[in-house]
N, C-alpha and C positions, 0 to 999 in steps of 0.2 A: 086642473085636477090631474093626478096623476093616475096610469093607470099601474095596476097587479106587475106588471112583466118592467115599466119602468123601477116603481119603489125597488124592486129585487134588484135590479141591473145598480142604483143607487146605492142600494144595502153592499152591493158587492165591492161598489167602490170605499166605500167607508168601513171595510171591515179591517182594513191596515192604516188606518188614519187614528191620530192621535186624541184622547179629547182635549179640547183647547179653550172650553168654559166650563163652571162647576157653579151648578143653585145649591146654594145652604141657607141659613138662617136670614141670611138677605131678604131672600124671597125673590122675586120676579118685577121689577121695580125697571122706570123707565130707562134709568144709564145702562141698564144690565141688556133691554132690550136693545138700545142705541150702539152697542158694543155686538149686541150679535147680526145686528143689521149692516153694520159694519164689515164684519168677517163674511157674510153670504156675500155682501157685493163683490169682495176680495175672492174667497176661496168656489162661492155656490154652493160644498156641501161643508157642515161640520157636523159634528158632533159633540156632545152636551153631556155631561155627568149629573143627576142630581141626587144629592145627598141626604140619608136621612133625616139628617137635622132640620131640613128646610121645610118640613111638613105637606111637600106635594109626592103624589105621585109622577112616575116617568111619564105615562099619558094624558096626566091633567094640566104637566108643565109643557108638556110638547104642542098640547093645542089651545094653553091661553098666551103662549110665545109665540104661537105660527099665525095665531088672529093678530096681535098685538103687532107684526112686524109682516103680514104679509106673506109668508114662508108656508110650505109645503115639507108635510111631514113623511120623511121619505120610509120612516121605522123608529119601535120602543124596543128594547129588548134590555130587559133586566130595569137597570137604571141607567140605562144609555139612550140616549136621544138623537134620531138624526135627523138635520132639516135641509132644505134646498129649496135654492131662490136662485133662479136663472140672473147673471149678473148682465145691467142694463149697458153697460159700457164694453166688458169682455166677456162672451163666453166660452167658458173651457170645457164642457161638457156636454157632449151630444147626448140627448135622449134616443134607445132604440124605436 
């Protein structure tokens, strides 16, 4: 679990990072998980677009994706999403 002073420090790194996933009409469906499961082991943090059409909210898609794969909701902000999952092979990012 993360605490208050990590998420910020997390937020801060993902505030120049690109988003690199986008939930639309799809929905939240298991390739879509396996794809971001994917990218944390890769990167540890991204960030996630969801679109109105998809019929979720930013915080209802953030933590039925952070259950589903494991992940740590680093922040919602707006329709942006950011998660982090410490990678079991490389890690690139110290927590303060």
């Amino acid at each position: 679990m993360l605490n208050s002073k990590q998420r910020a420090y997390l937020r801060s790194l993902a505030q120049n990072m690109d988003t690199i996933f986008q939930i639309g009409k799809g929905g939240i469906g298991e390739e879509l998980c396996a794809q971001l499961s994917n990218a944390l082991e890769a990167r540890e943090l991204i960030k996630i677009r969801v679109l109105e059409s998809s019929g979720y909210r930013a915080r209802e898609a953030a933590e039925e994706i952070a259950a589903a794969i494991g992940a740590e909701i680093a922040g919602t902000i707006g329709t942006k999403i950011i998660l982090y999952r410490p990678s079991e092979k490389k890690r690139r990012i110290e927590l303060p």
